[in-house]
N, C-alpha and C positions, 0 to 999 in steps of 0.2 A: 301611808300618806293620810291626812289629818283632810277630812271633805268637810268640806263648808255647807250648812243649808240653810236658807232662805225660806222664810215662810210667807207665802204671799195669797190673802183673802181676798175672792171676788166672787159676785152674786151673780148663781143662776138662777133661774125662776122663781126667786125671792129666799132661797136656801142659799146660808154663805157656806164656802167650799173652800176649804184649804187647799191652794196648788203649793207644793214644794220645788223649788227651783234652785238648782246643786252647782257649783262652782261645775267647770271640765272638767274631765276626767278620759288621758289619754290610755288607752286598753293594751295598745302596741306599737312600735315602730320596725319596720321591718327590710332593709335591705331589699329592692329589685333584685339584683342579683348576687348570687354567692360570690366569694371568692375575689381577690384582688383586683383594683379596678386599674385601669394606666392609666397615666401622668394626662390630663388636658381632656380624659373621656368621661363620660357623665356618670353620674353616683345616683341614684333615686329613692330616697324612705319614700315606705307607703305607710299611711299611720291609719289606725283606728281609734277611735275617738266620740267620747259624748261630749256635748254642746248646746250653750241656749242661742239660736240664732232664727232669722229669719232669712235672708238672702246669705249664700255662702261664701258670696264674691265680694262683700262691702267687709274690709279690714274692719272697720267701725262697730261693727257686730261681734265680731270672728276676727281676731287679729293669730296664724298660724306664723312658724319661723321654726328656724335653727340655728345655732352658733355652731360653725363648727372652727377644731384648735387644728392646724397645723406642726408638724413635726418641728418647724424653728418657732412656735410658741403666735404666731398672728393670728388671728382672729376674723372670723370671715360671718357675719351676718346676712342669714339668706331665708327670703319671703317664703313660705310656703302657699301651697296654692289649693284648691278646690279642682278635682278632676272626679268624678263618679264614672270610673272605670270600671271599679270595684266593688258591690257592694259592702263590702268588708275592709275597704280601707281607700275613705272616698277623699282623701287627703293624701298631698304630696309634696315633697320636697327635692328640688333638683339642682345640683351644684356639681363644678368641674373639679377635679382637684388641682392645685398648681406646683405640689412637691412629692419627690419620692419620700415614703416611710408611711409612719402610724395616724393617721388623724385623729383624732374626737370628737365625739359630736352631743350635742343636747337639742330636743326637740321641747319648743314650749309655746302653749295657747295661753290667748287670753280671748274670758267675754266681758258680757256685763254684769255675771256674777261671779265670777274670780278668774283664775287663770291658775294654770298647772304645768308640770314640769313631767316629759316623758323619762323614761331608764338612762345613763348613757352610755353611748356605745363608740363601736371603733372602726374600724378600717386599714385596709394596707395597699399602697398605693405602688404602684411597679411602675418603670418608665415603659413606653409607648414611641411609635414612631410618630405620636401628633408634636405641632410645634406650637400648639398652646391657642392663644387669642392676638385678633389683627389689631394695632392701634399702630399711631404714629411715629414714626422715627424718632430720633435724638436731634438728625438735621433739620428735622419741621418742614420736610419738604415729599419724604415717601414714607410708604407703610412698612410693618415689620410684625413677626410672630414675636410670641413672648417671649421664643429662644435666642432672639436677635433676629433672624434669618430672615433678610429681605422677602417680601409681597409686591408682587409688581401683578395687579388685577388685569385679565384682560377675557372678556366676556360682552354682556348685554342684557338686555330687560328680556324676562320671560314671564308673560303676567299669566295666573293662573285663570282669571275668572271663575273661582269657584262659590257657586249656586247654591245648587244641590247636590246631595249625598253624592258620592264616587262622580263626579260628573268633573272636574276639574283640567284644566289644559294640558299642566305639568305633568309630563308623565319620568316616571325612570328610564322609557328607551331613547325618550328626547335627551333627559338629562346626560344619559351612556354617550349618545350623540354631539353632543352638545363640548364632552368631556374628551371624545376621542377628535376632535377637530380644536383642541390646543384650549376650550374654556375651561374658567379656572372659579366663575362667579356668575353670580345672575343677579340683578335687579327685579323686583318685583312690587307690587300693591296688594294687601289681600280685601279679600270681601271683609267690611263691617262686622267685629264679632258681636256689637249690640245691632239689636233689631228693633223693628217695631214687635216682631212676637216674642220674645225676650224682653225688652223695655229698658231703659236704661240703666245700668249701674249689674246688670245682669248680661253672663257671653253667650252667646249660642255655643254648645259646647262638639255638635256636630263639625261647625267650622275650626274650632279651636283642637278636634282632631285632623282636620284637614292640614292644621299647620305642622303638627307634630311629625305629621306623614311629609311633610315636605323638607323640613329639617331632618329627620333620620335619612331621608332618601340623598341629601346634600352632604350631612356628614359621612357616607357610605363613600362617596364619589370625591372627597378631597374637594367637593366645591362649593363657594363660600358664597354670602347671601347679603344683598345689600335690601333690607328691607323698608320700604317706602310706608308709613304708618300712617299717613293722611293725601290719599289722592285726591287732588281737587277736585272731580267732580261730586263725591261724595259730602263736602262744605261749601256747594251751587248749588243755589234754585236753580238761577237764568241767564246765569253771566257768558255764557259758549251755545247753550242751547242743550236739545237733544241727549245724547249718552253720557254729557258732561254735566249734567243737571239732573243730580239726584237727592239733594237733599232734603226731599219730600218724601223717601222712603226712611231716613234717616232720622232715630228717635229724639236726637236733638231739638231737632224742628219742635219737639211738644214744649220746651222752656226757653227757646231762645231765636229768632231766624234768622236767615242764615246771614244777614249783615252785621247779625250782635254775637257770633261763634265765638269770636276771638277775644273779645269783652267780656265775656259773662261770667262772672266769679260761680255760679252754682255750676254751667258746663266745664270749670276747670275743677271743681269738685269730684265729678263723677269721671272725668281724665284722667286726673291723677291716680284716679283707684284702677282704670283702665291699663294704665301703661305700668304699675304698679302692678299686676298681674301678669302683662307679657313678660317684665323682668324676671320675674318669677317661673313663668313655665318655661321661656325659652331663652331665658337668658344664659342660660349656660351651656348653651350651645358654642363651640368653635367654628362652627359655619358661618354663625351670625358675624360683620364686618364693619356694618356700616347703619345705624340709627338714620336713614331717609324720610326726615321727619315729617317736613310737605312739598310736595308737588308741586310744582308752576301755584304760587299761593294771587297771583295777580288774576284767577281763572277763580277766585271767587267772590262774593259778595262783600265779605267781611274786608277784602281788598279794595275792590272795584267800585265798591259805592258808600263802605262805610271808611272808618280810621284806621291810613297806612301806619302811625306811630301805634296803634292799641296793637294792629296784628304784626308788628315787630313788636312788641313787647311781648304778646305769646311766643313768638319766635324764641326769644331769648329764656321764659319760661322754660319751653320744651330742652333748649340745648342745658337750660344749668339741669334740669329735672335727670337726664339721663347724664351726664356726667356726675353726678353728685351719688347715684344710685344702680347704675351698672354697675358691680362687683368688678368688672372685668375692662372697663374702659374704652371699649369702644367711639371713637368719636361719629360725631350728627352732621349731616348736612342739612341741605333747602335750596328749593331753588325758584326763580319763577321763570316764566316760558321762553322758546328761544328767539324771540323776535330781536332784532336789533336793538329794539329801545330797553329790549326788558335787560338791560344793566343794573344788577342791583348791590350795589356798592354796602348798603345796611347790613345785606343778609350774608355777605360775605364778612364781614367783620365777625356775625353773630357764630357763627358755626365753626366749627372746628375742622371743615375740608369747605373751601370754595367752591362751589359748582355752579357753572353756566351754563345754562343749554343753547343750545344753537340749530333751529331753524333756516335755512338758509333762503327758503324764497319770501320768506317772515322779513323781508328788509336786508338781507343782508348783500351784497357785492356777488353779481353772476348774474351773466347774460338776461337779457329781457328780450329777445327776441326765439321766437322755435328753432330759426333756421343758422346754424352760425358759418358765414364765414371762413374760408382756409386763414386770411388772413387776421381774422379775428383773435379778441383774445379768446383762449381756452375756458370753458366754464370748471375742465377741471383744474385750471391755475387758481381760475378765482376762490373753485371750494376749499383747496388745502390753505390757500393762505387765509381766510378765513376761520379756521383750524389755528393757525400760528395766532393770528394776532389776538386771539380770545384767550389761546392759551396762556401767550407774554403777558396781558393783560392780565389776569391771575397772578399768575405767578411774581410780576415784580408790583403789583397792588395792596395784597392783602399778608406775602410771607407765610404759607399756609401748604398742605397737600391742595393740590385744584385737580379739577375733576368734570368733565362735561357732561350731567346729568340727564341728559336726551339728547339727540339729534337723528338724523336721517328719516327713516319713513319715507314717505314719495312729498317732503319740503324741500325738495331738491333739484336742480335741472334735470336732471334726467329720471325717468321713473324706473321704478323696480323692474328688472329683468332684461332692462337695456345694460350692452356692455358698458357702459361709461358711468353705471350706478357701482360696477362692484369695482374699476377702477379709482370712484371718487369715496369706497368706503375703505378701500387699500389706503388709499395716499392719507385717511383719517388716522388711519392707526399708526401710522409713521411718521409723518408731520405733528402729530400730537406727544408723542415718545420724544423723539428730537425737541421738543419747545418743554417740555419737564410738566409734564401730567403724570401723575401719579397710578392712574388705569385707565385703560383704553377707553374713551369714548363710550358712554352708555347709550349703544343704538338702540332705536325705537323698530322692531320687534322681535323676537324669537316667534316666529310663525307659518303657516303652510306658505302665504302670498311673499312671503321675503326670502326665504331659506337660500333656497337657490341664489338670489343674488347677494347674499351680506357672509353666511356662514358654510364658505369655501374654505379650501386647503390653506388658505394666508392668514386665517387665525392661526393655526397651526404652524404657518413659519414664523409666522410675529412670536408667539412663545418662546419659540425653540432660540431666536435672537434675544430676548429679554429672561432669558432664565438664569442664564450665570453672567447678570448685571447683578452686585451685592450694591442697590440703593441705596440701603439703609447703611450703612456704611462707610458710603464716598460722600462728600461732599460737593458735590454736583451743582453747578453755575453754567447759563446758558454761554457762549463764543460764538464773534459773530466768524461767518465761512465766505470767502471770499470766492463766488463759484460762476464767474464768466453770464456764459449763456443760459443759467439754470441757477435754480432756487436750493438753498441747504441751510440746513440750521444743524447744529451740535450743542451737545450738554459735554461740561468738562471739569474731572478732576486732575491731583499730580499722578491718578494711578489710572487712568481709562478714560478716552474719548470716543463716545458713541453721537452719532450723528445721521442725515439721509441728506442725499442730493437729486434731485430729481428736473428733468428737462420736460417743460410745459407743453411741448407739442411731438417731442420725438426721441429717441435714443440718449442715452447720455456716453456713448460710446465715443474714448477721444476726448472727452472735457477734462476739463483740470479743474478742482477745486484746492483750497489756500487756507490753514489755519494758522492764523498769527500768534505772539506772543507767547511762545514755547521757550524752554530750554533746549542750545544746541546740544543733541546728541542722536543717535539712533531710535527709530522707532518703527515697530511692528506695525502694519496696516493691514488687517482684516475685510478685503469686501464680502458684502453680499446680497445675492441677488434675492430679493424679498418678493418675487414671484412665484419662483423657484424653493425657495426656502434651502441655499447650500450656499456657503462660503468658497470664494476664489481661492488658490494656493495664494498663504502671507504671505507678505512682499516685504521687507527690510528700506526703510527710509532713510536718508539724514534730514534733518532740521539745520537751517542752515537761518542765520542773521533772525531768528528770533521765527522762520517762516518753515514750516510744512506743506509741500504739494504734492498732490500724488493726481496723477494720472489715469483715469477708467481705461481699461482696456479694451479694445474692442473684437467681439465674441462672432463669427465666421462660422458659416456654414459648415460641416466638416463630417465627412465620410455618407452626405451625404443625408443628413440629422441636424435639426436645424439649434441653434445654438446662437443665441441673441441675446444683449446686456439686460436689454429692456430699458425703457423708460426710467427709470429711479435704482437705485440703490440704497442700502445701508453700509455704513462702517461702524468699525472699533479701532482705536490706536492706542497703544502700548509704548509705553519709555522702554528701549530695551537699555 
């Protein structure tokens, strides 16, 4: 290889001194691990390498990458990154594969006095039992693996709060926990990887192992990660107050504050090179789902008191930035808070998954008094339809995956650890499924003071009913359910109708609910009791003048063991 040199004079102490400055010069590239990687599992070169740079994190300096070739000949362009792991090979490269056979690969730098080409090398890829990366259906409406195979998310926020070293929330026996009670995902925010002792344009790279640790621990467990990349309180001074108002630790603050974030052509400089970096370290992870790109954005400054069009135009920045530059396609949400008024019609255009959140004593429909009532209405009627109407609203608004990016917490009638909290985060996950949300409700928190009353045994039956739903596949439209004394909504294709009915103050034992618009013929009806998490023996229907009713049964005491419909139901119907 033909080295370039530079000869460059500068004066010390009145003596000129020849420094010689030498194009790069890559030493090695080395395979993480030996031997065959599987289909969708991560591949890692570690490289060694000389370089003229000053900061290792600004491309502008140090621009690292690889192409690699695939067995049907496409070409895959992937950032390389800065990790000083190593001292002997403080450069990495991390990419999934997406086909079985031979890859190739080339690793090449560039600075500012040349650029260079490492050896190139090979690989052999075997299939795996992973199913690749989550993005969005063909329907436009749910999620799917790269294999086809339906993703139907159902999980919740589990925010790390990680500080200091080993000090972090997420643990793996949460996670195991977490996974053995039917989750499948978690929502999260991480701590700022620039600091004020770092400074900007530069990671702390203790946290940026924190995250590595928390993706290997997600891809171990099959659970997928919807990462939130800008928590509003972190782009507040003062807009909420208190824990929400941090952007005075936050290096930003030294070029910009925090009313001109979203404005500022030098703070989208040092962004780009930011988010241009996570793609790079962890973008090629299969856990990763879901680009959460901001948080409730009306909780900051650059909202609240500067230009809503400038921070919709960073909005839109951020969503083309990772759609144009994820390898793997991922789509972005955003969202802002769940107040009633906070409807934001813009930011649902802008994203590629709708998400509302929903607050529900933030304005929204339910009781205003402590004490309610027999005759009263239910506050848990009010909360599930609450649920419906946000969801329809989504859904026939935007034509979109939707997704309600926060709710519950104690914004609720009832607080955490009263019965009527884990009944009204029950009737969430089912009234939300029924109205066509694409994953469960992102409750607000995964924590000691919630556990108990949010992550019971009914995530666990919600899965076990939602896992041979093939979303991705049917073509799924809301029908409306014609259900007497009690509330039902259904999603319906020519091949499956899934649906819940539920009785606002008592049993649905004995109701009949009505699905119109069918073809007369036979049909299979599955209930089930989604307390319970177990299916009735099917029952065999006809369909008669264009109408299906079926009949709840009602569930009698028996040997003495108590045996109850419960409140609500789910079904499924089948054309036989």
């Amino acid at each position: 290889m033909c080295k370039v040199v530079i000869c460059v004079l500068i004066v010390v102490a009145g003596i000129v001194v020849p420094v010689v400055a030498a194009a790069p010069v890559i030493h090695s590239v080395r395979p993480g691990t030996a031997g065959p990687v599987g289909l969708y599992e991560k591949f890692e070169l570690r490289i060694d390498m000389d370089a003229t740079y000053a900061n290792p994190f600004d491309p502008d300096e140090i621009d690292l990458g690889a192409t690699f070739t695939a067995p049907s000949g496409k070409t895959w362009k992937i950032w390389g990154f800065y990790n000083p792991s190593q001292w002997s090979s403080l450069w990495m490269v991390r990419f999934a594969p997406t086909e079985k056979g031979t890859w190739r690969y080339v690793v090449r730098v560039k600075d500012k006095e040349g650029s260079a080409q490492g050896r190139a090398g090979s690989f052999t890829v075997v299939d795996s039992t992973q199913r690749g990366f989550i993005g969005i259906a063909p329907n436009q409406r749910y999620l799917r693996y790269s294999d086809g195979t339906s993703f139907y998310g159902v999980g919740l926020w589990y925010n790390d709060s990680y500080e200091l070293f080993n000090q972090g929330a997420i643990t793996e026996a949460g996670l195991d926990e977490l996974k053995r009670r039917g989750g499948n995902f978690i929502s999260f925010f991480h701590t700022p990887l620039e600091t004020m002792g770092s400074g900007l344009g530069r990671y702390d790279e203790n946290r940026c192992g924190r995250l590595d640790q928390l993706f290997e621990w997600c891809e171990k467990r099959d659970i997928h990660i919807s990462w939130n990349l800008w928590f509003h309180s972190y782009i507040s001074q003062a807009v909420w107050g208190g824990g929400n108002a941090r952007y005075r630790h936050n290096p930003y603050h030294l070029i910009t504050d925090a009313t001109g974030f979203f404005g500022s052509a030098e703070a989208w400089k040092y962004q780009e090179k930011l988010y241009r970096y996570m793609i790079a370290r962890w973008g090629y992870s299969r856990a990763l789902f879901l680009w959460f790109t901001i948080d409730e954005i009306n909780g900051t400054e650059g909202w609240a008191k500067g230009d809503q069009a400038v921070a919709e135009e960073w909005c839109r920045k951020m969503d083309a930035f990772f759609n144009e530059h994820d390898p793997y396609g991922r789509p972005t949400t955003g969202t802002q808070s769940g107040g009633i008024g906070q409807w934001w019609p813009n930011g649902y255009r802008i994203f590629d998954i709708a998400s509302r959140e929903i607050y529900e004593a933030q304005g929204h429909p339910m009781p205003r008094s402590g004490k309610v009532d027999p005759g009263d209405e239910s506050p848990l009627r009010y909360s599930y339809r609450n649920y419906a109407v946000q969801t329809q609203n989504l859904w026939k608004g935007f034509h979109k995956p939707a997704t309600i990016g926060e709710c519950g917490w104690d914004h609720t009638y009832y607080e955490p650890g009263m019965p009527g909290y884990l009944a009204m985060y029950h009737n969430a996950l089912w009234v939300s499924l029924a109205n066509g949300l694409c994953c469960t409700p992102f409750w607000w928190a995964w924590s000691d003071w919630l556990n108990d009353s949010v992550v019971t045994n009914q995530m666990r039956h919600f899965r076990q009913f939602v896992d041979d739903i093939d979303f991705a596949r049917l073509d799924l439209e809301p029908i409306a359910v014609e259900a007497g004394n009690c509330d039902a909504w259904a999603m319906k294709s020519d091949k499956l109708i899934f649906g819940w009915i539920v009785h606002p103050k008592t049993s649905v034992a004995n109701e009949s609910f009505t699905i119109a618009g069918l073809q007369d013929r036979n049909y299979e009806v599955r209930l089930y009791r989604t307390w319970r998490g177990r299916y009735l023996d099917p029952e065999i229907l006809p369909c008669r003048d264009g109408k299906l009713t079926v009949t709840i049964p009602e569930l009698k005491t028996t040997g003495g063991h108590a045996l109850h419909i419960g409140n609500d139901v789910a079904f499924k119907i089948v054309p036989k």
